[in-house]
C-alpha positions in Angstrom: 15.7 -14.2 0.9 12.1 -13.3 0.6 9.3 -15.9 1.6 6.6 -16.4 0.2 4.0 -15.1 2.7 6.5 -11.9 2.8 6.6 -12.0 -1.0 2.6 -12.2 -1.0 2.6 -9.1 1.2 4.9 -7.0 -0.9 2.9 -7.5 -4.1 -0.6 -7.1 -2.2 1.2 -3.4 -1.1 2.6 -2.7 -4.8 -1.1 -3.2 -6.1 -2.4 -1.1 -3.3 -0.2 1.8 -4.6 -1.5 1.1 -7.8 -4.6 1.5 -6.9 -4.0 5.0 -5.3 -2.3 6.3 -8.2 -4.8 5.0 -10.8 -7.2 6.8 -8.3 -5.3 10.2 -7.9 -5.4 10.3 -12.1 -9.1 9.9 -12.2 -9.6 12.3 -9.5 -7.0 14.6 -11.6 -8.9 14.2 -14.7 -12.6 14.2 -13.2 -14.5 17.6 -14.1 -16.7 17.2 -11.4 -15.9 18.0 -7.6 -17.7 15.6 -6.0 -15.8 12.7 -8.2 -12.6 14.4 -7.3 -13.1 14.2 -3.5 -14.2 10.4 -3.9 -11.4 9.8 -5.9 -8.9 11.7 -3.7 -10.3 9.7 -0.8 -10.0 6.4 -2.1 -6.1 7.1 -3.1 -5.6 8.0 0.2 -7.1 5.4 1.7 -5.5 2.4 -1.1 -1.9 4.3 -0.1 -2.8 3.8 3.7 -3.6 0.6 3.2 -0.1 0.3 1.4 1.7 1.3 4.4 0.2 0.1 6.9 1.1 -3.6 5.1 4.6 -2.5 4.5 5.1 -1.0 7.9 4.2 -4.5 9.0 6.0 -6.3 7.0 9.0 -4.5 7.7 8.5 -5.1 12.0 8.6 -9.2 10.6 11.3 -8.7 8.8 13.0 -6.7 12.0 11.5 -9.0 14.7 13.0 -12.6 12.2 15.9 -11.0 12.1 15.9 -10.1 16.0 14.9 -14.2 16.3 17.4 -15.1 14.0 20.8 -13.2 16.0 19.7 -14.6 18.9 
């Protein structure tokens, strides 16, 4: 079962991707090469954020589970 805190995390990290995606569009769309590289930069740096929160999540998740066997 999920937590909250856990729970909290994943839907920070969903929004995150949002956020990149929402940003690769507008940098797709954007005419302008200077608003494409900002764009392209702030997707890349929402989808980092992203995985760096699931990538923790996920050593919890492995470490609770380590506490839990034990």
């Amino acid at each position: 079962m999920v937590k909250p805190a856990q729970q909290l995390k994943l839907e920070r990290s969903l929004e995150q991707l949002r956020l990149g995606s929402e940003c690769a569009e507008l940098a797709h769309r954007a005419r302008d090469p200077d608003l494409q590289a900002h764009f392209m930069r702030m997707a890349q740096n929402w989808n980092s954020l992203a995985a760096l929160a699931l990538e923790e999540t996920a050593a919890g998740d492995f470490h609770n589970a380590e506490a839990a066997a034990s």
